[in-house]
LUMKE-209684 format. One record per residue: residue number from 0; x, y, z of N, C-alpha, C, O, CB in turn; residue in three letters. Coordinates in pm, 1 decimal, always signed. Glycine has a CB too. Example, Ala and Ser with C-alpha at 12.3 -4.5 7.8 and 13.67 -1.06 7.14 Angstrom:
// LUMKE-209684
i, n_c1, n_c2, n_c3, ca_c1, ca_c2, ca_c3, c_c1, c_c2, c_c3, o_c1, o_c2, o_c3, cb_c1, cb_c2, cb_c3, aa
0, +1319.0, -569.0, +780.0, +1230.0, -450.0, +780.0, +1320.0, -330.0, +780.0, +1423.6, -331.9, +846.5, +1130.8, -447.3, +904.6, ALA
1, +1285.0, -225.0, +708.0, +1367.0, -106.0, +714.0, +1290.0, +3.0, +787.0, +1340.9, +113.8, +803.9, +1408.4, -59.8, +572.5, SER
// end
This chain:
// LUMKE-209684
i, n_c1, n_c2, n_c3, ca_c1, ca_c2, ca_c3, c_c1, c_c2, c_c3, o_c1, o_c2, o_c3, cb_c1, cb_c2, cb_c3, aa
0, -2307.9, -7477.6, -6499.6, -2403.0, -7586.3, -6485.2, -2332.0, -7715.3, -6521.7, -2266.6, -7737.9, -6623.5, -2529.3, -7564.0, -6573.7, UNK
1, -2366.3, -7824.2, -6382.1, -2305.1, -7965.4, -6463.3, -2365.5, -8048.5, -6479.0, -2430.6, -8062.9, -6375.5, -2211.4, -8034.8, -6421.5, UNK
2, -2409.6, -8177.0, -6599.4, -2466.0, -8225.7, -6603.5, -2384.2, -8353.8, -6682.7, -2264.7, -8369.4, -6707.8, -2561.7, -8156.1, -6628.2, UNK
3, -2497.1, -8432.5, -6708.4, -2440.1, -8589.8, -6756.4, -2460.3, -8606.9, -6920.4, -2428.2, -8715.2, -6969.1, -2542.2, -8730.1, -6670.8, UNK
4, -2512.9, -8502.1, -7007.0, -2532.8, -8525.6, -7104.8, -2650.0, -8447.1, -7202.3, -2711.8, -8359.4, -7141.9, -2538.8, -8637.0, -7082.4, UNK
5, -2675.9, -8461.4, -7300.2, -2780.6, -8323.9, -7388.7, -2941.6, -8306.1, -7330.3, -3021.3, -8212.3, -7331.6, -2809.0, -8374.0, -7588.7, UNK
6, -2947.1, -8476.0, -7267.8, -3125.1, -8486.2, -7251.8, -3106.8, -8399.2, -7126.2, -3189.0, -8312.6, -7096.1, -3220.5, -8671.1, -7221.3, UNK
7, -3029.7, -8417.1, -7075.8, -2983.6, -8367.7, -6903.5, -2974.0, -8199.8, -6932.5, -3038.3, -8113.0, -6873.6, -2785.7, -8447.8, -6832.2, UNK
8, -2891.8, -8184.2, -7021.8, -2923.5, -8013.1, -7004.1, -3019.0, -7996.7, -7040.1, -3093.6, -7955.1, -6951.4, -2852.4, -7908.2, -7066.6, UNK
9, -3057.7, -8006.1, -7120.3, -3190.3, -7982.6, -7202.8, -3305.1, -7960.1, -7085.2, -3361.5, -7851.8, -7069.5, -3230.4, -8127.6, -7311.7, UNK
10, -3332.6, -8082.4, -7001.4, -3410.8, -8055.9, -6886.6, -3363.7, -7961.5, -6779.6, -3438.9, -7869.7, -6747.1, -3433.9, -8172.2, -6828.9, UNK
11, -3235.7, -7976.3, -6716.5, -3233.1, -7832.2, -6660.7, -3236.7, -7709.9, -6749.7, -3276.0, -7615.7, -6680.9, -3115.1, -7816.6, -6585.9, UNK
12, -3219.1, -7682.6, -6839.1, -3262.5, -7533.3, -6887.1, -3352.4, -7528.2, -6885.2, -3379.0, -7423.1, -6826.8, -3241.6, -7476.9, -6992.4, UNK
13, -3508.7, -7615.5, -6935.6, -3621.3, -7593.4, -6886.6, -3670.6, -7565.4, -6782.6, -3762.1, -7485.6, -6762.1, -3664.0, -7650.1, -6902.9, UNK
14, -3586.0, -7659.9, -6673.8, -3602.7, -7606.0, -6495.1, -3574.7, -7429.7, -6510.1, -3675.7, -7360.4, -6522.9, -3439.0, -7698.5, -6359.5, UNK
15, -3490.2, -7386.9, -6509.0, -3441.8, -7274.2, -6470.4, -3574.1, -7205.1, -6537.7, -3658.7, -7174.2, -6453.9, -3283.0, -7236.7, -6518.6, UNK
16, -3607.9, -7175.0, -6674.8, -3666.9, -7107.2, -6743.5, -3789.3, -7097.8, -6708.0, -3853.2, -6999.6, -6745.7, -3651.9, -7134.9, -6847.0, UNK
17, -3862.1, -7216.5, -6612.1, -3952.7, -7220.1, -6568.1, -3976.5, -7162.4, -6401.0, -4082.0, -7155.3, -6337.8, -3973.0, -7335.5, -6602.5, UNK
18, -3830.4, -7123.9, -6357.2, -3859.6, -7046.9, -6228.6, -3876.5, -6899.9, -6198.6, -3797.8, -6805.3, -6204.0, -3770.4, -7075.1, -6154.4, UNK
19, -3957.1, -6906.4, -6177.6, -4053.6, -6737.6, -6148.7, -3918.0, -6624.2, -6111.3, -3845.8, -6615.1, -6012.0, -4199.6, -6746.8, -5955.4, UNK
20, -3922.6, -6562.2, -6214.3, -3789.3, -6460.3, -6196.3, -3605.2, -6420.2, -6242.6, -3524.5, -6327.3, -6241.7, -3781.4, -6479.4, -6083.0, UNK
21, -3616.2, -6540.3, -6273.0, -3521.5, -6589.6, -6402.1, -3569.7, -6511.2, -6523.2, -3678.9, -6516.5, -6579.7, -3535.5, -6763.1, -6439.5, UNK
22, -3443.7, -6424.3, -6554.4, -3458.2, -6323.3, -6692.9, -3327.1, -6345.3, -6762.4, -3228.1, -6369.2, -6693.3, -3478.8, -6142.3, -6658.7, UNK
23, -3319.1, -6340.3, -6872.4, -3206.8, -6315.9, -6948.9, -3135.0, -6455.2, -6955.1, -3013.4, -6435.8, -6953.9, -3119.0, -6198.8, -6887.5, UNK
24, -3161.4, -6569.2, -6960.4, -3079.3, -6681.1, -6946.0, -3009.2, -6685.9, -7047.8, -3057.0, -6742.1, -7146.3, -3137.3, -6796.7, -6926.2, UNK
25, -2858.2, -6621.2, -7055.8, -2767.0, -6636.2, -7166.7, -2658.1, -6762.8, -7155.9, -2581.0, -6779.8, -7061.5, -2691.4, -6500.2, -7177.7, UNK
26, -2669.1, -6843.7, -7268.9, -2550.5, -7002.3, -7266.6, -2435.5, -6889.4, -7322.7, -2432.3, -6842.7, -7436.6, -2595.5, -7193.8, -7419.3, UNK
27, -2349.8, -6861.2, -7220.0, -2170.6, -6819.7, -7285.4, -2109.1, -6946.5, -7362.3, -2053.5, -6935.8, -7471.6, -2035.1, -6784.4, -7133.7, UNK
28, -2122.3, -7046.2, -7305.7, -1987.1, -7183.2, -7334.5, -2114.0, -7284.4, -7310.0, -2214.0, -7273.1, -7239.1, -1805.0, -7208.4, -7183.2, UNK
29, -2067.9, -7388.9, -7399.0, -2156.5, -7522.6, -7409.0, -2087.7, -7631.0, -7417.9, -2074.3, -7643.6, -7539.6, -2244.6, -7531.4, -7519.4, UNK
30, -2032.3, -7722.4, -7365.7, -1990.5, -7883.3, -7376.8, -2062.0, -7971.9, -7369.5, -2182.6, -7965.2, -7393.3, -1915.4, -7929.7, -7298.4, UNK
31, -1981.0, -8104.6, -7323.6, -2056.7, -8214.5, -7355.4, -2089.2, -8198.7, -7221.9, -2212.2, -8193.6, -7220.0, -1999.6, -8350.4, -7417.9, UNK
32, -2048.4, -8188.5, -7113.7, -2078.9, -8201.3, -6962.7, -2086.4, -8077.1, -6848.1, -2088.2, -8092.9, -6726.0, -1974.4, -8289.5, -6916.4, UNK
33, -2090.0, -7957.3, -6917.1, -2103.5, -7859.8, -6878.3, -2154.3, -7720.5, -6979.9, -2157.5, -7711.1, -7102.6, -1994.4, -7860.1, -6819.3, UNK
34, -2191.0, -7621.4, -6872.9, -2219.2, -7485.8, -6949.2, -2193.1, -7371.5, -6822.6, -2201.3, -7368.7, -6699.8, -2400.2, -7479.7, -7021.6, UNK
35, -2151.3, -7267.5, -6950.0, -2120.0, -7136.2, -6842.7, -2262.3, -7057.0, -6906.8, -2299.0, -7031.7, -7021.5, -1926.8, -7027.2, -6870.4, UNK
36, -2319.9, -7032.9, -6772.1, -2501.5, -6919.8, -6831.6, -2470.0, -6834.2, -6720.6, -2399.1, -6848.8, -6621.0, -2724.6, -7008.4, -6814.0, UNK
37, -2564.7, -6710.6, -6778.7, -2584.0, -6586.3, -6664.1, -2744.8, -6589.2, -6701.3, -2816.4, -6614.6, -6798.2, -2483.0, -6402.5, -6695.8, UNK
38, -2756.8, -6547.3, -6564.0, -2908.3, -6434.4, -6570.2, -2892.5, -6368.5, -6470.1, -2800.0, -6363.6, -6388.9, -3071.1, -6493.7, -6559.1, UNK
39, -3052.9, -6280.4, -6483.5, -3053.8, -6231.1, -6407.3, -3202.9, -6269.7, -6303.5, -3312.6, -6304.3, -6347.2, -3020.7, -6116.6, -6463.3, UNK
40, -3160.0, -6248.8, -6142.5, -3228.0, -6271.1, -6075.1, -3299.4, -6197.1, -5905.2, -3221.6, -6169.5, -5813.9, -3177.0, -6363.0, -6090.0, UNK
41, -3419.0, -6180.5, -5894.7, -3375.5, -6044.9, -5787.1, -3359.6, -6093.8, -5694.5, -3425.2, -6191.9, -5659.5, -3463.4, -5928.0, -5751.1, UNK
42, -3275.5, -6045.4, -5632.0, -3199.4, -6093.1, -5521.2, -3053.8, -6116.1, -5509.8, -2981.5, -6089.6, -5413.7, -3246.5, -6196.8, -5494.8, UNK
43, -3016.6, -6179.4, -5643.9, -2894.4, -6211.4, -5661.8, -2896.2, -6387.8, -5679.9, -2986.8, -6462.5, -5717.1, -2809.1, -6147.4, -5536.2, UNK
44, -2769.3, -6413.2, -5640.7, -2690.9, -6580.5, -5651.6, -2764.0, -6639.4, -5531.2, -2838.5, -6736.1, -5547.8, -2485.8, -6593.3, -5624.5, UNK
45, -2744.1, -6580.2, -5399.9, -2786.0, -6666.6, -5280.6, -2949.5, -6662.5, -5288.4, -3019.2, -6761.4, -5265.7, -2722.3, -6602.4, -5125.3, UNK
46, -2997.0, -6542.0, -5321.5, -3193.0, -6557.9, -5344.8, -3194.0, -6672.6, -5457.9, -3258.1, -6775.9, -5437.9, -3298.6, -6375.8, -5427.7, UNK
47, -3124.8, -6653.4, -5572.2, -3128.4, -6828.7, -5677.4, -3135.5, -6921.8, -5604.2, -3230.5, -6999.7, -5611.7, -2994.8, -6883.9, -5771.5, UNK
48, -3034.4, -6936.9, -5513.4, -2997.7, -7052.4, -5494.4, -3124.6, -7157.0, -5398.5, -3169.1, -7271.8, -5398.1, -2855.4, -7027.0, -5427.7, UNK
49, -3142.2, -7013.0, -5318.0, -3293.3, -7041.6, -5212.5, -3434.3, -7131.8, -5275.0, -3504.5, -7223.2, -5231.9, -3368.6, -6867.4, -5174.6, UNK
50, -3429.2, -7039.9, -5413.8, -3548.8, -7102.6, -5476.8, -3494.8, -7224.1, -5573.1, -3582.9, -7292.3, -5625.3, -3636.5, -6985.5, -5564.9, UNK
51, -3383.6, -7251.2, -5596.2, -3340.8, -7359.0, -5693.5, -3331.1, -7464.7, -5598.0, -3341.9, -7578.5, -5643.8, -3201.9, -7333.7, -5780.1, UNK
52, -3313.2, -7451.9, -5477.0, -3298.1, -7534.6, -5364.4, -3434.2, -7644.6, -5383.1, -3430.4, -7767.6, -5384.3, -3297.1, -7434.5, -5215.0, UNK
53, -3564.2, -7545.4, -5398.1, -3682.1, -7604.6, -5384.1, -3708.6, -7670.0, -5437.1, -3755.4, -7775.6, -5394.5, -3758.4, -7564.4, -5383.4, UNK
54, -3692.7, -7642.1, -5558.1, -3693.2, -7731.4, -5710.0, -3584.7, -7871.6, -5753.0, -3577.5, -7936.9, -5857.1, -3650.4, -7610.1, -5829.9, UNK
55, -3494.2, -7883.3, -5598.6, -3406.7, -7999.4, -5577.0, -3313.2, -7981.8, -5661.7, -3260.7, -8080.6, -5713.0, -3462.7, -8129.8, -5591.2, UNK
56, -3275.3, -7863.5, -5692.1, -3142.6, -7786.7, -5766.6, -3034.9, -7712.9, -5700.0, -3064.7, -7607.7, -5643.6, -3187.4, -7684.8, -5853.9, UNK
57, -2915.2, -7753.7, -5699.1, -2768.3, -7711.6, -5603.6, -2698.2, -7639.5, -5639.3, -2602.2, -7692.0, -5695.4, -2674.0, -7796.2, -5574.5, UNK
58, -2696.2, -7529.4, -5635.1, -2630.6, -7370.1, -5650.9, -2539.1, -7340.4, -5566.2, -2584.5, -7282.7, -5467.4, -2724.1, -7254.9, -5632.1, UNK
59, -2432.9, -7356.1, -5565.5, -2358.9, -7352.2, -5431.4, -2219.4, -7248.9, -5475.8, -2192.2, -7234.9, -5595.0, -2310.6, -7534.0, -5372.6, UNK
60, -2149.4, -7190.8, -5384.4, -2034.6, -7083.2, -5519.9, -1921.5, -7115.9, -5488.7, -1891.6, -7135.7, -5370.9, -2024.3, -6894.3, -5520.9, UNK
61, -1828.3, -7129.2, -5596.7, -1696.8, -7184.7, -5601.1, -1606.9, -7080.6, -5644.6, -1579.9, -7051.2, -5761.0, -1687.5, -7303.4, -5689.0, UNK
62, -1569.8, -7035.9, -5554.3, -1451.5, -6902.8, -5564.3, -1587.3, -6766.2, -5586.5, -1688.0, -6729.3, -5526.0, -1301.5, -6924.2, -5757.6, UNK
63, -1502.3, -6723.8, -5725.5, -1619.6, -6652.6, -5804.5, -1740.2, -6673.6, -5876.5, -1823.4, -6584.4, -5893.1, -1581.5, -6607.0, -5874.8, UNK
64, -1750.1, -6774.9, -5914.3, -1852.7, -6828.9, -5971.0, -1946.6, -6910.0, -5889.4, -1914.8, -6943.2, -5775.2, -1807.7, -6895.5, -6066.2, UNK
65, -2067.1, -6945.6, -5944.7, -2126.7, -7033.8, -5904.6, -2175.8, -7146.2, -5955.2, -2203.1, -7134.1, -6074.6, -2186.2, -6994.2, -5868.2, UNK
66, -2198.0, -7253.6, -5909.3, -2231.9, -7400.9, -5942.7, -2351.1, -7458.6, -5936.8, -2404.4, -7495.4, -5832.1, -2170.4, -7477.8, -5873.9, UNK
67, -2407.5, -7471.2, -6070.2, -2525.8, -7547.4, -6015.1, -2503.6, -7734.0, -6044.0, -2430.3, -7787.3, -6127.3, -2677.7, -7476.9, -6106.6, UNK
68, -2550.5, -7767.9, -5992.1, -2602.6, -7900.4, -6011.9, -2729.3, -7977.8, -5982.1, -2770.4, -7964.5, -5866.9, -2531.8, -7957.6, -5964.9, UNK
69, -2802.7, -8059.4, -6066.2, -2948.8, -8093.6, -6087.8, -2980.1, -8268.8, -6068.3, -2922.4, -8353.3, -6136.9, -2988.9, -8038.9, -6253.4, UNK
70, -3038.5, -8287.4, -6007.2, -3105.2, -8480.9, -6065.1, -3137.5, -8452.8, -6189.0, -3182.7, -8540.7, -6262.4, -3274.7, -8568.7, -5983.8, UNK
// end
């Protein structure tokens, strides 16, 4: 996850936590401008990404991993 700062994560983790199906949201790594999280979701990364889409949230995958980014 990338973001601009604490108020900024702070509100996307609430986004996520608030989308229907999102379980287990674990923070691995925390910085000032980023975080590494897992959950779990059914469907997988690309069903996330479908519904994070809606919510004007950018999930997109970079190699192995994936990327979100938020307004």
């Amino acid at each position: 996850v990338k973001f601009s700062g604490l108020r900024h994560w702070q509100a996307i983790r609430k986004r996520l936590l608030n989308i229907d199906g999102v379980e287990e949201l674990n923070i691995e790594k925390l910085s000032a401008r980023g975080a590494d999280v897992s959950c779990l979701f059914p469907g997988g990364a690309e069903a996330l990404a479908q519904q994070l889409a809606v919510v004007g949230m950018n999930l997109q995958p970079d190699g192995e991993k994936w990327v979100l980014l938020a307004n």
